[in-house]
C-alpha positions, 0 to 999 in steps of 0.5 A: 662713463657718466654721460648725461642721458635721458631715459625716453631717448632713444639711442638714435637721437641726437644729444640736445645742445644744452645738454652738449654743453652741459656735459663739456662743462661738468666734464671740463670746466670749460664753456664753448666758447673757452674749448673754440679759443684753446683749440684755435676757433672763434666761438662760433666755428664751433657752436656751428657743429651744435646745429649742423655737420660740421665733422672737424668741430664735432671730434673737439667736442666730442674729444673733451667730452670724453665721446665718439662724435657719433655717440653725440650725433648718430643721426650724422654719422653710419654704423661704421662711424664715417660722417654721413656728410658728402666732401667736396663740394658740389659742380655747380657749373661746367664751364668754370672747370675750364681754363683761360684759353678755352675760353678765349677760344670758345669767344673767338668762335662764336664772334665768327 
């Protein structure tokens, strides 16, 4: 494969955008922009993946230019390959996990 490469890189930096994007244009024809509407997204879902994780949009990108996504962005992914990105989102409050009648039932308490 003819990936565009710069010899001071080392193999452990992320690709540069414009490099991302000049290797999907070289390889493809397409911008980022066509690649995000043929696929279903709005441009700006994908050019999301440019800047941050964004393990969906890495794979389209990746899969048109030919690559792993973690030959693109090692820095994002382990040595196995897995997206170094935590899933789920965070707890950020307790008592948004209980349900109507607790609720109501810890109210009637305190009004005691």
């Amino acid at each position: 494969m003819n990936v565009i490469t710069n010899s001071k890189k080392q193999p452990s930096e992320d690709w540069p955008s414009p490099s991302i994007i000049a290797e999907l244009k070289i390889r493809t024809g397409l911008s980022l922009r066509q690649l995000a509407y043929r696929n279903g997204y709005a441009p700006a879902t994908l050019r999301a993946a440019l800047d941050k994780p964004y393990p969906n949009m890495e794979r389209i990108i990746a899969h048109a230019v030919g690559v792993e996504p973690k030959e693109i962005w090692p820095s994002r992914y382990d040595i196995h390959g897995k997206s170094n990105r935590p899933m789920g989102r965070p707890v950020r409050n307790q008592k948004k996990n209980t349900t109507p009648k607790q609720r109501r039932n810890a109210k009637s308490c305190r009004e005691d």
